[in-house]
C-alpha positions in Angstrom: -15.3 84.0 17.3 -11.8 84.4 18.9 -10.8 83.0 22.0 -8.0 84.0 24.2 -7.0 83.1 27.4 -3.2 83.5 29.4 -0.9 80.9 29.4 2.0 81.3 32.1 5.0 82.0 29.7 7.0 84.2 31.2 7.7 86.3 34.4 9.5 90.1 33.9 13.3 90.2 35.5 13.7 94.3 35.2 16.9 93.6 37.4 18.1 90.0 37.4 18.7 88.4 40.8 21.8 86.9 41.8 20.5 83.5 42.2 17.5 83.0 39.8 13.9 82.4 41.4 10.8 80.1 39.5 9.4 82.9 37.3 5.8 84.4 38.8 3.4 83.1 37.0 0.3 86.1 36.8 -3.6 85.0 37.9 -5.4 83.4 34.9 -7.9 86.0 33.9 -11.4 85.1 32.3 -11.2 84.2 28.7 -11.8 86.8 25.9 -14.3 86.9 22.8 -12.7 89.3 20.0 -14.7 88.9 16.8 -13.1 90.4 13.6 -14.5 91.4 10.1 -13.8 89.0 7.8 -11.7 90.8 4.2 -15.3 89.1 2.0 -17.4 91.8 4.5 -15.5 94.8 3.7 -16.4 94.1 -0.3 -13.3 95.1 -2.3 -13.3 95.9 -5.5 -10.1 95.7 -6.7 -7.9 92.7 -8.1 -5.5 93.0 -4.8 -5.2 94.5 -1.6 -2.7 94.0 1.9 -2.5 96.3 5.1 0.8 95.9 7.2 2.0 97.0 10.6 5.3 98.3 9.5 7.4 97.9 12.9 6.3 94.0 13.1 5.8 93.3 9.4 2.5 91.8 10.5 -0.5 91.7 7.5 -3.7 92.1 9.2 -5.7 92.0 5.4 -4.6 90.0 2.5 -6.3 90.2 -1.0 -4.6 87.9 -3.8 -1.7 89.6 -2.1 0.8 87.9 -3.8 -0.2 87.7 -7.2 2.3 89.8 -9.6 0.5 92.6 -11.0 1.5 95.6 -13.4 2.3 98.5 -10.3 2.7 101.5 -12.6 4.1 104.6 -11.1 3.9 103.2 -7.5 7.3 101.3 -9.4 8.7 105.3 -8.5 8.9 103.9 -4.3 11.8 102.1 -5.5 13.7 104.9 -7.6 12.5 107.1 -4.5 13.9 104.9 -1.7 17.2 104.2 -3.9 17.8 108.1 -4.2 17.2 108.8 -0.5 19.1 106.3 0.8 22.0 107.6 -1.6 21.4 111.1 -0.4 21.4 109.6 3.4 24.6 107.6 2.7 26.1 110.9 1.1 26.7 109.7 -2.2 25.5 112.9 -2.9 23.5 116.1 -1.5 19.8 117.1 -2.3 21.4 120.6 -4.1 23.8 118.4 -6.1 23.0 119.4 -9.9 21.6 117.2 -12.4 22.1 117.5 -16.1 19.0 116.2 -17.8 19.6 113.7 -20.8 17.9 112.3 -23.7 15.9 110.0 -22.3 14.1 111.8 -19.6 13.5 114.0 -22.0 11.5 111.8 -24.3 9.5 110.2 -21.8 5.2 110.6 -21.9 2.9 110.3 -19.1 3.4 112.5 -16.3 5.9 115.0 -16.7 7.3 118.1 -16.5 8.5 118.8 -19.6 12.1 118.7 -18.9 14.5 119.1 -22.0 18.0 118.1 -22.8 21.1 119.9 -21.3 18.0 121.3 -18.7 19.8 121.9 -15.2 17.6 121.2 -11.7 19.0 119.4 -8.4 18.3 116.9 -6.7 15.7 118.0 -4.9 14.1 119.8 -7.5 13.4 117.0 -9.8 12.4 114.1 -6.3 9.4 116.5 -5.2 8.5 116.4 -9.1 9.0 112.3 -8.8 7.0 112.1 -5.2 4.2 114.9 -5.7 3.7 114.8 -9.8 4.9 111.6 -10.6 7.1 112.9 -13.1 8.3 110.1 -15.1 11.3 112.5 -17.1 12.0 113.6 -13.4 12.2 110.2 -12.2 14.4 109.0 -15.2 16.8 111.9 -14.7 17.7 110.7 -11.3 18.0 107.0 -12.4 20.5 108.3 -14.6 22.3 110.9 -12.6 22.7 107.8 -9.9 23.4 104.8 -12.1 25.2 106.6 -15.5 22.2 104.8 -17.6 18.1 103.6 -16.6 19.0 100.1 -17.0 22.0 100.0 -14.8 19.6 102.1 -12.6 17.0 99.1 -13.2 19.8 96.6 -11.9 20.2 98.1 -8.9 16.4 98.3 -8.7 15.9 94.3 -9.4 18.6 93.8 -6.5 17.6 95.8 -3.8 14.5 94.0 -4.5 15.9 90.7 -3.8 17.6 92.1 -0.5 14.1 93.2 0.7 12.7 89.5 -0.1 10.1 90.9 -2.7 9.2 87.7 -3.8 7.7 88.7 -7.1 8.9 92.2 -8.2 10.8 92.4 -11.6 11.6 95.9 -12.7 12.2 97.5 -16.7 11.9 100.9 -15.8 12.5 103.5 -12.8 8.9 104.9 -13.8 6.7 101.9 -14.4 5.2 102.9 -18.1 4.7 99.8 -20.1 7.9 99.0 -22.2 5.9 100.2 -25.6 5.7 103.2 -23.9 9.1 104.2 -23.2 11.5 106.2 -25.8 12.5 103.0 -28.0 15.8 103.9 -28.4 16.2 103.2 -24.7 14.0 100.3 -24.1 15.4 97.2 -22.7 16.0 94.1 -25.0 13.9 91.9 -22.6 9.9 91.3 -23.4 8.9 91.5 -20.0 7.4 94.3 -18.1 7.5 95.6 -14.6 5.1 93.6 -11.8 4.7 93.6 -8.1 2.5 92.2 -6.2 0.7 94.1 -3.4 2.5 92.7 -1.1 6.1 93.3 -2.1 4.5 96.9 -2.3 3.9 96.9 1.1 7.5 95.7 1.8 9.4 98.7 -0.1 6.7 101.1 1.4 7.6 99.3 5.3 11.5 100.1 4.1 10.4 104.0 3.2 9.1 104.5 6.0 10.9 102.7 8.9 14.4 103.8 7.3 13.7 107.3 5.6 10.9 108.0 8.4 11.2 112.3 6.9 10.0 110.9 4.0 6.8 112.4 4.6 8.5 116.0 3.8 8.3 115.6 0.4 5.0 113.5 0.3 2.4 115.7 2.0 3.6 118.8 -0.2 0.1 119.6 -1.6 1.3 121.7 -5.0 4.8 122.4 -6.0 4.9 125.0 -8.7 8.4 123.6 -10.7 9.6 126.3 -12.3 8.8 130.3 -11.8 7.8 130.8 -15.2 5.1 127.3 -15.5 1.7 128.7 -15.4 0.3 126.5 -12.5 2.0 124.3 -9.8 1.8 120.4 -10.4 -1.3 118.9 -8.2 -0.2 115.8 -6.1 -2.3 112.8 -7.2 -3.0 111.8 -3.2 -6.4 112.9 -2.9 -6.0 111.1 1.3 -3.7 113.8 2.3 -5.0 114.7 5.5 -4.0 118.2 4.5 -6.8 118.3 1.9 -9.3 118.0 4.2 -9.9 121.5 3.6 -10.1 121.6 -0.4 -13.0 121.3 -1.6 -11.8 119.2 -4.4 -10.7 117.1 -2.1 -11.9 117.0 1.2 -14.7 113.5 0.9 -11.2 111.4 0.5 -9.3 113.6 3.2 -8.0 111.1 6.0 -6.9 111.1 8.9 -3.4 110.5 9.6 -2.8 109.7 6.1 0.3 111.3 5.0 2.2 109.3 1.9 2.7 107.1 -0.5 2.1 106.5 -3.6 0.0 106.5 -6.4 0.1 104.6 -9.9 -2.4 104.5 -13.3 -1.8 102.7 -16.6 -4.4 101.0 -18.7 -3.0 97.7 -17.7 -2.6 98.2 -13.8 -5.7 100.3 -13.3 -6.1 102.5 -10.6 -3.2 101.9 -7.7 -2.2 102.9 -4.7 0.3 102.8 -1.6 -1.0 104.7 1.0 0.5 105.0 5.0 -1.3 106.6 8.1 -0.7 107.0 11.3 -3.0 107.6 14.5 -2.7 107.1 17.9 1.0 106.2 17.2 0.2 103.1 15.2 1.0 103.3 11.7 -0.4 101.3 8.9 0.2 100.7 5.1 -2.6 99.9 2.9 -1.6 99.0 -1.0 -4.9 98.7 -3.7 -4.2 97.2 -7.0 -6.6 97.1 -9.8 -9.5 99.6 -8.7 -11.8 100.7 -11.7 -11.4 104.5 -11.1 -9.5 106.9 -9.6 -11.4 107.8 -7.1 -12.2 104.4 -5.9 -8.6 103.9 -5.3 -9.1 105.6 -2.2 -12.6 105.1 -1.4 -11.0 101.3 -1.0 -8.0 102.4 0.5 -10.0 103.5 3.1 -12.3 100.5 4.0 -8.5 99.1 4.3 -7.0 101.2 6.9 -10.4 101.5 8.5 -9.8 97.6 8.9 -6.6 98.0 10.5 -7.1 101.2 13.3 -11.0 100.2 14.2 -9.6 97.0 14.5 -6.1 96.2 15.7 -3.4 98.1 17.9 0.2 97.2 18.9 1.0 95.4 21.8 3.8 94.5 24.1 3.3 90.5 24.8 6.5 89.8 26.1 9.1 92.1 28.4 12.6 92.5 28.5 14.9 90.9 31.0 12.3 88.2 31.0 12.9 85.1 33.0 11.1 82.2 31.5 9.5 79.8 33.6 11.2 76.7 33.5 14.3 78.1 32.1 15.5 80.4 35.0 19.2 78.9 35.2 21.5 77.1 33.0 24.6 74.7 34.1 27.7 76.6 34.5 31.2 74.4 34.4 34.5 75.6 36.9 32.1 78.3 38.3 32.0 79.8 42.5 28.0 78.3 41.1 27.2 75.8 39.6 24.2 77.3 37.6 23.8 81.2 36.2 20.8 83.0 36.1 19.2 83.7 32.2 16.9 86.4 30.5 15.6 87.3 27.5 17.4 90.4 25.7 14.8 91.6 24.5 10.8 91.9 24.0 8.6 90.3 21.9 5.9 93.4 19.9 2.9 92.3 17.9 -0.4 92.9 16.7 -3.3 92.1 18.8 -7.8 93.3 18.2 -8.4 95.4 20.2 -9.8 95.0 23.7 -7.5 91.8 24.1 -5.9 91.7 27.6 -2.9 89.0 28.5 -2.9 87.3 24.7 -2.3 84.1 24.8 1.3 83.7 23.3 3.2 80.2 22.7 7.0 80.2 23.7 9.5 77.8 22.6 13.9 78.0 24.4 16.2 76.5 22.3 19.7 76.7 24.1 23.1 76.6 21.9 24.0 73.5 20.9 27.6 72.7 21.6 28.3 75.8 23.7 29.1 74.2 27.2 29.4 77.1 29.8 33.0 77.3 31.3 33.8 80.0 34.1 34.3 83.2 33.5 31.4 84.2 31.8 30.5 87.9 31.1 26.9 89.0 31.6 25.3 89.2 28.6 26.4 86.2 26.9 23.9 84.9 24.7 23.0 81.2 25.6 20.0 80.5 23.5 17.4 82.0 21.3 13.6 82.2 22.9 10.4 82.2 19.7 6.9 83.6 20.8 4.6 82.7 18.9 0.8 84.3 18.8 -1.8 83.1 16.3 -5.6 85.0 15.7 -8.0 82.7 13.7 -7.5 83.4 10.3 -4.6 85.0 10.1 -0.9 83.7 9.6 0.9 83.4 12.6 3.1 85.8 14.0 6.3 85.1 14.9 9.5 86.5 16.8 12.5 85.1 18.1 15.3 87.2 21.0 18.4 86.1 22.7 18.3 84.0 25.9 21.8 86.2 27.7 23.3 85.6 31.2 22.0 88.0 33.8 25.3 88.0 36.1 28.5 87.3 35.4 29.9 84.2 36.3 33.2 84.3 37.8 35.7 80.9 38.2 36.1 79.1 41.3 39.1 78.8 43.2 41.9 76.2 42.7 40.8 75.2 46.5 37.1 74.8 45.7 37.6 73.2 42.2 39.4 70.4 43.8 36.9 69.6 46.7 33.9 69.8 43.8 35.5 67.3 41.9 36.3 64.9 45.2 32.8 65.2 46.4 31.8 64.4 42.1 34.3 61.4 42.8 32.8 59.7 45.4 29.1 60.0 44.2 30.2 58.7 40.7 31.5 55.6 43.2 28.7 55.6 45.1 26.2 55.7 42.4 28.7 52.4 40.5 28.4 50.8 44.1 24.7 51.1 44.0 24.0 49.8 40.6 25.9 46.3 41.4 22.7 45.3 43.9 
């Protein structure tokens, strides 16, 4: 059982007063019981599992979530993310050419039989990658980006680092095992690609919180390649909501679900990445290590059944918050002696559903050596306030905003600067007086 109950923390300030005032404190309300399925009751059968709140970063459902595992083609979010933000960042265009080479040409797997000297854009050949999983696609772009795979791979392994996967370590751009590569292009290095289910669920939060149209290549159902291929490549994401209507398909159909990515290799099992979104809340949901392809999504969606039955996003802290006990700070040469403070910003998190007035912890640290001299601009950032909110059994969460000036704070006059430090004068006397009895 989870209790909750309100602690005073904080008052709103939409428009900061001149002069601050001791921050409201709201009317305790009566204490909360929020009981939450436990990951053991939802019976998983797979070697790893996570579900994340992409906007917060909060994991609601961790299962070995950080243990390195082989990814397969779900390694293709990265060589997906990598050629969309180069296409954002107008390195190049989605109708810029690409001249296929060797190597995509000699890959296995999933493909689409693309040749050397073959011709396709952009475009073409990242709706292969995203709705086939194409693996001679996928190389072609590494290439066309990076002049080789490995270079391609580099970049990979950084951006990786930038992201704070803690485990992910990258051969490829498609995620085959390394025996299963064109030899002539494999790297010199033993190792092969791993991730762990959470550092999945990090490049998926990246997709889709910085390429949030990423969804216009991902819920494309069939995509025939080329006018002359007999019959259009299936996607592999049997949750498109879309395929609630095929009859194929339809038992896995999901609500809200439109991306990510799937993955298969006889070392990694069954994978898969998945994002939905209802009620404005989206979720990601990565499965590692399922024994079939079909219960890759039959788990997938005990997961994301965890997170919207279960959870929902909510406001804890406001804006232009004055918090109680730190309404003011000490202003230096000022026409006031103090200036009123608020927060710049509000605190978001994750909360069961059914909670009312959460029960947050808040820590003020002001800036250390920053004494505040006259004039001082509104907005000037003072300090840093951290709210913390913590649910039984799960890790804490966490965020910190500004503590900023409401007003400015404009310098005395020579007149009243000289009468302030008089009047300091003669209590400093009268204080030294005092302490001789």
């Amino acid at each position: 059982m989870l209790l909750f109950s309100v602690v005073p923390v904080m008052a709103s300030a939409s428009s900061p007063a001149p002069s601050a005032q001791p921050a409201a404190v709201a009317a305790p309300a009566a204490k909360q019981t929020v009981k939450l399925p436990t990951v053991e009751s939802l019976n998983l059968n797979l070697q790893s599992a996570i579900l994340m709140e992409p906007t917060t970063g909060q994991v609601l459902l961790s299962l070995n979530a950080d243990k390195p595992l082989p990814p397969a083609s779900m390694t293709k979010m990265m060589t997906e993310y990598l050629v969309a933000d180069a296409v954002k960042n107008g390195q190049f265009g989605w109708d810029t050419q690409v001249t296929v080479g060797e190597n995509a040409s000699k890959q296995i797997g999933s493909r689409i039989f693309l040749a050397a000297g073959d011709i396709h854009t952009v475009k073409e050949l990242y709706i292969a990658m995203a709705v086939g999983s194409a693996n001679d696609a996928t190389v072609a772009l590494a290439e066309f980006m990076s002049g080789s795979e490995q270079e391609f791979v580099s970049l990979m392994n950084q951006t990786a680092q930038k992201m704070g996967m803690k485990t992910a370590y990258f051969i490829n751009s498609t995620g085959l095992s390394r025996a299963d590569m064109p030899e002539k292009f494999r790297p010199q290095t033993d190792k092969e690609t791993v991730m762990s289910a959470k550092d999945a669920a990090i490049l998926a939060q990246h997709i889709v919180t910085e390429h949030p149209d990423f969804s216009q290549f991902t819920t494309i159902q069939s995509y025939k390649f080329r006018e002359r291929d007999t019959a259009p490549m299936i996607n592999y994401n049997w949750m498109l909501e879309s395929n609630k209507n095929i009859p194929n398909f339809k038992a896995y159909a999901y609500e809200g679900l439109d991306g990510l990515k799937t993955g298969h290799t006889s070392s990694a099992g069954n994978c898969f990445t998945g994002t939905a979104v209802r009620d404005g809340m989206r979720l990601i949901s990565v499965v590692m290590g399922a024994d079939s392809e079909a219960h890759r999504f039959t788990e997938t969606k005990k997961v994301l059944d965890f997170g919207f039955n279960n959870f929902e996003v909510q406001q804890v802290a406001a804006p232009k918050a004055v918090i109680a006990g730190h309404e003011t700070v000490a202003v230096d040469k000022g026409k006031k002696s103090k200036v009123g403070v608020v927060t710049d910003a509000g605190a978001t998190f994750m909360v069961p559903k059914g909670t009312n007035a959460p029960a947050i912890a808040t820590t003020v640290k002001l800036d250390e050596n920053s004494k505040l001299v006259a004039p001082i601009a509104q907005g000037t950032k003072v300090g840093k306030v951290t709210y913390v909110y913590t649910i039984n059994g799960m890790q804490p969460q966490q965020t910190t905003v500004n503590l900023i000036t409401s007003e400015e704070a404009e310098k005395a006059g020579w007149f009243k600067l000289l009468m302030r430090a008089i009047g300091d004068l003669f209590r400093d006397l009268f204080k030294g007086i005092k302490n001789l009895f």
